[in-house]
Structures are given as structure tokens and as C-alpha cells.
C-alpha positions as CSV (number, residue, x, y, z in Angstrom):
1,X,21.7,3.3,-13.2
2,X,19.3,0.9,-15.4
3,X,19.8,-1.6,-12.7
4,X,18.6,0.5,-9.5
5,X,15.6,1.7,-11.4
6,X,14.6,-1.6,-12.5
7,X,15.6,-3.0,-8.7
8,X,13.4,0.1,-7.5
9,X,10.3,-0.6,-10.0
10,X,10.6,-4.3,-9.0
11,X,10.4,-3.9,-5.5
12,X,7.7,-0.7,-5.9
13,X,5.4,-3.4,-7.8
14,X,5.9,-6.1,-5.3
15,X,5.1,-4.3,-2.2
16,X,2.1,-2.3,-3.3
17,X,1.0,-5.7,-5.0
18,X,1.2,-7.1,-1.3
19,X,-0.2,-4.1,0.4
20,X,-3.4,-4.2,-2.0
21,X,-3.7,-7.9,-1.0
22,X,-3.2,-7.6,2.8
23,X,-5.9,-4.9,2.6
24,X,-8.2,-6.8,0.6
25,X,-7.6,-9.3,2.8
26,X,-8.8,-7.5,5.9
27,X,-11.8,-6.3,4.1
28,X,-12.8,-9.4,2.5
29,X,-12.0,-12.4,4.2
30,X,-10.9,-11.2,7.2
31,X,-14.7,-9.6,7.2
32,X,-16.1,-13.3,7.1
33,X,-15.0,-14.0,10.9
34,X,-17.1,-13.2,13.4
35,X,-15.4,-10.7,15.9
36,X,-15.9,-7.7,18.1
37,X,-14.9,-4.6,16.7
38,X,-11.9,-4.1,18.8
39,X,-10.6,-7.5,18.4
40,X,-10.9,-6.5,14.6
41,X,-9.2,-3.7,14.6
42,X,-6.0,-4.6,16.4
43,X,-5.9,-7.7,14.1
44,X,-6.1,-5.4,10.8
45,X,-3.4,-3.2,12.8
46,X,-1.4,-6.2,13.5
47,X,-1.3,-7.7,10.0
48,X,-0.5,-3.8,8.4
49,X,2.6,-4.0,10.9
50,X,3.4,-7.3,9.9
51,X,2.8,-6.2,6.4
52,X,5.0,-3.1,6.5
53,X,8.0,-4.8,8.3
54,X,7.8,-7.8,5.6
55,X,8.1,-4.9,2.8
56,X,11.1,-3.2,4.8
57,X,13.0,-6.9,4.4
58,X,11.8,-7.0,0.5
59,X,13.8,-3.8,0.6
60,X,16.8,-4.6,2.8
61,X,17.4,-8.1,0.2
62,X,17.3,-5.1,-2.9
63,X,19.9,-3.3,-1.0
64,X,22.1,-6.1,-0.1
65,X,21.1,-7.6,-3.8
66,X,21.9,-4.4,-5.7
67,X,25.5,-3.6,-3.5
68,X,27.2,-7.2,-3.3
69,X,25.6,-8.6,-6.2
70,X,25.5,-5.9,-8.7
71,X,28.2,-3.7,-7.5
72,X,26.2,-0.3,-7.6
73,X,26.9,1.2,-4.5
74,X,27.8,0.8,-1.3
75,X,27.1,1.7,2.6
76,X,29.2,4.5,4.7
77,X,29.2,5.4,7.6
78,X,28.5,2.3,10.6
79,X,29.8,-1.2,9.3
80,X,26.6,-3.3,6.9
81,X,28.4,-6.3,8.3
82,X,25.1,-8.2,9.7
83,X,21.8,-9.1,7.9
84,X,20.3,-6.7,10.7
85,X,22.4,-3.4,9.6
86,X,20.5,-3.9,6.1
87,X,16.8,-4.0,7.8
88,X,17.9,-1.2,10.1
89,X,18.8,1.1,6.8
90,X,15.8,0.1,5.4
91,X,13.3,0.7,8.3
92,X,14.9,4.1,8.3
93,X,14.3,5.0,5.1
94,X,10.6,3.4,4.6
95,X,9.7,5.6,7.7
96,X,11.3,8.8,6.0
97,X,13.4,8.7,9.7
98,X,16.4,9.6,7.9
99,X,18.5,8.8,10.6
100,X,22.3,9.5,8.5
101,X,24.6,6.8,10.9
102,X,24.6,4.8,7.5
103,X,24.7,6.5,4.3
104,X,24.3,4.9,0.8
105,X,26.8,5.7,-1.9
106,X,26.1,5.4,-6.1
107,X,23.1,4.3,-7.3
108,X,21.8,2.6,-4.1
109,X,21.0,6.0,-3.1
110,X,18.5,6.5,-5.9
111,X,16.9,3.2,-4.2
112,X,17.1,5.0,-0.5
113,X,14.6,7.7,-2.3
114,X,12.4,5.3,-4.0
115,X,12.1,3.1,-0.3
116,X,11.3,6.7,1.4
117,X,8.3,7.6,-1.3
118,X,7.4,3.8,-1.5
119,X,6.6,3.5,2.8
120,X,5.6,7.3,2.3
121,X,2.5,6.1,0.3
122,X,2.3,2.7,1.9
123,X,2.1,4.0,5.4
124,X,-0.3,6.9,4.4
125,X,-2.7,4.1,2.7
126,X,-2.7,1.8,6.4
127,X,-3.6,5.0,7.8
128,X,-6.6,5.9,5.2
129,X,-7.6,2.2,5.3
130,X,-7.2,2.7,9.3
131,X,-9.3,5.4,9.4
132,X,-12.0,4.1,7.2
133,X,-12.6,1.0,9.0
134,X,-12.6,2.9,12.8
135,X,-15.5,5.0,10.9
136,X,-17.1,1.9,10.3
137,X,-16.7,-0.3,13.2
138,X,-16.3,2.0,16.1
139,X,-18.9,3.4,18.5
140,X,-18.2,6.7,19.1
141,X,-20.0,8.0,22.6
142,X,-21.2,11.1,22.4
143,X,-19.5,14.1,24.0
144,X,-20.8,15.9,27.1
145,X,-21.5,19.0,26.3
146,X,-20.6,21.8,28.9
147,X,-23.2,23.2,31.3
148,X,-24.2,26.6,30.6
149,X,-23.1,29.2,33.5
150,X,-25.3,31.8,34.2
């Protein structure tokens, strides 16, 4: 059990580490080029997804680590037999999709529930960050109102 908790508090540090520094990225740096505020937008959305599926293959290795390395669970359910099947699991459970063709067994599935509340909070603070910069950056036209009947 020591193992998956310090595989899961490893990982947990690691990605939010590299979340905080692809944001800060976008915000500072990022800020520096000149750009129209579409153009900057789909680029901050483009590095978050690039950012969130590098995270799902930090977890996929601590699955694959933790099971054939350390021997603290294993995989039911459709064969783990490519390097695929492991980023599969783990987009699954960093989405909270929760599909159930594959199925971890022992301690890997105490990692499973630390991946789902990881991307839980990960994915929530692309969306806050998301949100904060469209405020920002976008023009918002104003709404026609309706004409009054009489």
C-alpha cells in the first residue's frame, strides 16, 4: 500500500507542478507575443490539451511502473498487452469516464481513484483558467434585445 500512495503522491506533485507551469506559461510568456485574441485562445486551448494528455501518459508509465515493476496489482478485464491499453485506462480514469472494459485489481486501484480526483481538479482548473482569459480577451457583442409588441 506504501508504494501506491507514494506512486500516487509522486505523480499528484508532478502533474499539478506541470499544470501550474503550462498556465503560467500561457499567462506570462505566452502574453509577450503579439496575437489576436482568437489565435490566443485556441493556442492556450491547444497547449492545456497537449498538457492534459502528457499527464494522462505520466499516469499510464505509474500504472505500468507500479503493476510489472512493483507487483501491486494488476489489469482485468481486455488484455494490457500494448503501451496503448495503459494510456487508454488512463484517459478513462483522468476524465472520470469510468468506462469498466479494464478494471484494476490491488493497490493499482487506489491509483485509478487518485488519477480520477487528480484530472477532476486538473481539468476543472483549464476550465477556470479558460474562462478567465475569454473574460479578458473576448468581445462579447451585445444582444438584441426583443421588440416590444403592442
Amino acid at each position: 500500500m506504501l508504494i501506491s500512495i507514494a506512486i500516487s503522491a509522486a505523480l499528484f506533485v508532478t502533474t499539478a507542478y506541470l499544470h501550474l507551469a503550462s498556465l503560467r506559461f500561457c499567462s506570462g510568456r505566452m502574453a509577450s507575443v503579439p496575437m489576436r485574441s482568437h489565435t490566443r485562445v485556441l493556442s492556450i486551448v491547444s497547449l492545456l490539451f497537449v498538457t492534459h494528455l502528457f499527464q494522462i501518459g505520466l499516469f499510464a508509465g505509474g500504472f505500468w511502473i507500479a503493476g510489472a515493476w512493483f507487483g501491486i496489482g494488476d489489469f482485468e478485464g481486455s488484455d494490457m498487452a500494448h503501451p496503448l491499453d495503459y494510456l487508454y485506462f488512463s484517459t478513462v480514469m483522468y476524465t472520470s469516464l469510468g468506462i469498466g472494459d479494464i478494471v484494476p485489481t490491488g493497490h493499482l486501484r487506489f491509483l485509478a481513484g487518485v488519477e480520477a480526483l487528480n484530472g477532476l481538479l486538473l481539468i476543472a482548473w483549464s476550465a477556470s483558467f479558460l474562462f478567465s482569459t475569454m473574460n479578458r480577451l473576448w468581445d462579447w457583442q451585445p444582444c438584441v434585445e426583443p421588440e416590444d409588441e403592442e
